[in-house]
N, C-alpha and C positions, 0 to 999 in steps of 0.2 A: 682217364687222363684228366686232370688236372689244373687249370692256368691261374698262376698268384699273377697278379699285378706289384708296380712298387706303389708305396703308401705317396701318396701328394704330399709338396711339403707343408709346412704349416704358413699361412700366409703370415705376411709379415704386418706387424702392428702399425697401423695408421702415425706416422707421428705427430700429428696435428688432429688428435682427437684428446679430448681432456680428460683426466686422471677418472676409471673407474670405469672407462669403457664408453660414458655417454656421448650424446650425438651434440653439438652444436645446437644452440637455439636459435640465431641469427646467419650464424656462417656457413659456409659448405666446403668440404675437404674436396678438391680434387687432384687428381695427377695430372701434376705438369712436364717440363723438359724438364725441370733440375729436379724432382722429386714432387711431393706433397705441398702442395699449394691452399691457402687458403680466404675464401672470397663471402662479403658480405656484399650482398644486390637490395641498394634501398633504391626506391623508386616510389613516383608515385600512381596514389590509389584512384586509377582512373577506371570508370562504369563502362565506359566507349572508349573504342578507339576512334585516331582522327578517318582511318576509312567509311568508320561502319557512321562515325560524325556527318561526313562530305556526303552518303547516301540518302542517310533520312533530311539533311539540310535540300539536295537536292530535292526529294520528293516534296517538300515542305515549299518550296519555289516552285514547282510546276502544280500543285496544289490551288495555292494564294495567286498566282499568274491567271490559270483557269478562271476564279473566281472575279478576278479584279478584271476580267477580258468581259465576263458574261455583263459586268455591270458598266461598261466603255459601250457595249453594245447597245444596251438597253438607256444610252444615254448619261449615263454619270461618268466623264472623265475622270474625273479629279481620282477617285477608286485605285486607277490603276497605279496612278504616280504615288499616292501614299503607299502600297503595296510595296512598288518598288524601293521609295526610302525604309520603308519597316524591314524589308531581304536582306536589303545592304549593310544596316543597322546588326541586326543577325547573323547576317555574314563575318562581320567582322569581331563581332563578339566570341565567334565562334575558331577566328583564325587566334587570335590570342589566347585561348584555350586550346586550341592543337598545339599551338608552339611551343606551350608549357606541359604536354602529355605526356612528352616523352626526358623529361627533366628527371634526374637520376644519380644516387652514389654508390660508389663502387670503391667497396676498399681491398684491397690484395694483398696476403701476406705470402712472399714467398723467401722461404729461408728466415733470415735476420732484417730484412728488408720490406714496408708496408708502402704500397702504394695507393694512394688516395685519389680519384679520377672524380668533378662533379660538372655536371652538364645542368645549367640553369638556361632555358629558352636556345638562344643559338650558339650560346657561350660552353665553351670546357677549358675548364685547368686543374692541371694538375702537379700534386704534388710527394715528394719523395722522403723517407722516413726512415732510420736506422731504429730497430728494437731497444738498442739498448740506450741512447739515449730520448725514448721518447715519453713525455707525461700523455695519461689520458684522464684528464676534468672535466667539471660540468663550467658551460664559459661564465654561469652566474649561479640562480640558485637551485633549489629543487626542480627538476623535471626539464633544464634547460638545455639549450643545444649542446654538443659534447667537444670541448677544444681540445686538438692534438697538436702540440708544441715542442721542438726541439728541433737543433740545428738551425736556432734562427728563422726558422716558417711556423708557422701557425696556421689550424686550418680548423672551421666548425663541422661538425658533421651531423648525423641525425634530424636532417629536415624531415624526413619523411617517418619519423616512429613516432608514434604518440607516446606525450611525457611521460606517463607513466615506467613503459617500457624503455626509457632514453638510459637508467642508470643500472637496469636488466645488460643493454648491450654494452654500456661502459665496462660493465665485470665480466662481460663475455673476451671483449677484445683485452684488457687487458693481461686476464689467463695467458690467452693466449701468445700475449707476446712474452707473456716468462714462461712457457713453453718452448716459444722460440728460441731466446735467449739460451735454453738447456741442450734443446736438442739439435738447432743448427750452429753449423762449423759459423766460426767466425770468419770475416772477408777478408782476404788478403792483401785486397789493392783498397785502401779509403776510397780512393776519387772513385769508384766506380758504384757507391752508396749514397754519392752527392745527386 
């Protein structure tokens, strides 16, 4: 006896993969609630995090504290209080560098519609973009940030690629917004693209 199975069907084509089958170089396809979504995550190129930061800063202070205590004992005040302005000094140096670690762009295409999110220290805004009327330029000249304008906002993007790569992801994103353009339905209602 016997048993066929039925054949699986054939998956269906990414539509937010660009002509020829390749993968993105900056962006990533995923599935979302309305279908294929697609997302570039810049951010920055941080060695440490602020946790693994606030660890060795601690160790770094019960270190120099130790040292600066052995030399208050043995007679030399003055030791400790320098120590202490040197921490603080570091301390602080070190919080405006965490504040800035987590600084980040994030652009969203879903459907006909690109969403631009950027988060500079404690600050985020964002902003909203129809495919089909949006430019994507360089805001000056070779290797410069990447301005995306239409509908009246303007926005830089590409803080975080290095120049070289800045006009690699300008052809990236633009592809894919005539992608877009091709392969998603147009919107029904305007205001819901403002």
């Amino acid at each position: 006896m016997s048993t066929t199975l039925p054949p699986q069907p054939w998956p269906a084509p990414n539509a937010l993969l660009p002509a020829g089958g390749a993968h993105w170089r900056f962006g990533v396809a995923e599935q979302g609630d309305s279908g294929s979504v697609l997302r570039w995550r810049m951010r920055r190129n941080c060695s440490i995090t602020p946790g693994q930061m606030m660890s060795v800063y601690l160790s770094l202070c019960g270190v120099s504290l130790a040292v600066a205590a052995m030399f208050f004992v043995n007679g030399a005040p003055y030791v400790l209080g320098f120590a202490s302005v040197e921490l603080l000094a570091v301390g602080a140096a070190l919080l405006v560098y965490a504040r800035h670690a987590a600084d980040r762009e994030l652009l969203t295409l879903n459907g006909r519609r690109l969403e631009v999110e950027q988060v500079d220290g404690g600050q985020s805004s964002r902003a909203a973009f129809r495919a089909e009327w949006l430019t994507v330029e360089p805001s000056g000249g070779q290797g410069s940030l990447i301005e995306l304008a239409g509908q009246g906002q303007m926005v830089r993007v590409g803080r975080f690629l290095r120049p070289e790569q800045r006009s690699a992801f300008a052809q990236e994103l633009r592809q894919a917004l005539r992608l877009a353009r091709l392969v998603a339905p147009a919107p029904y209602n305007d205001s819901t693209t403002r």
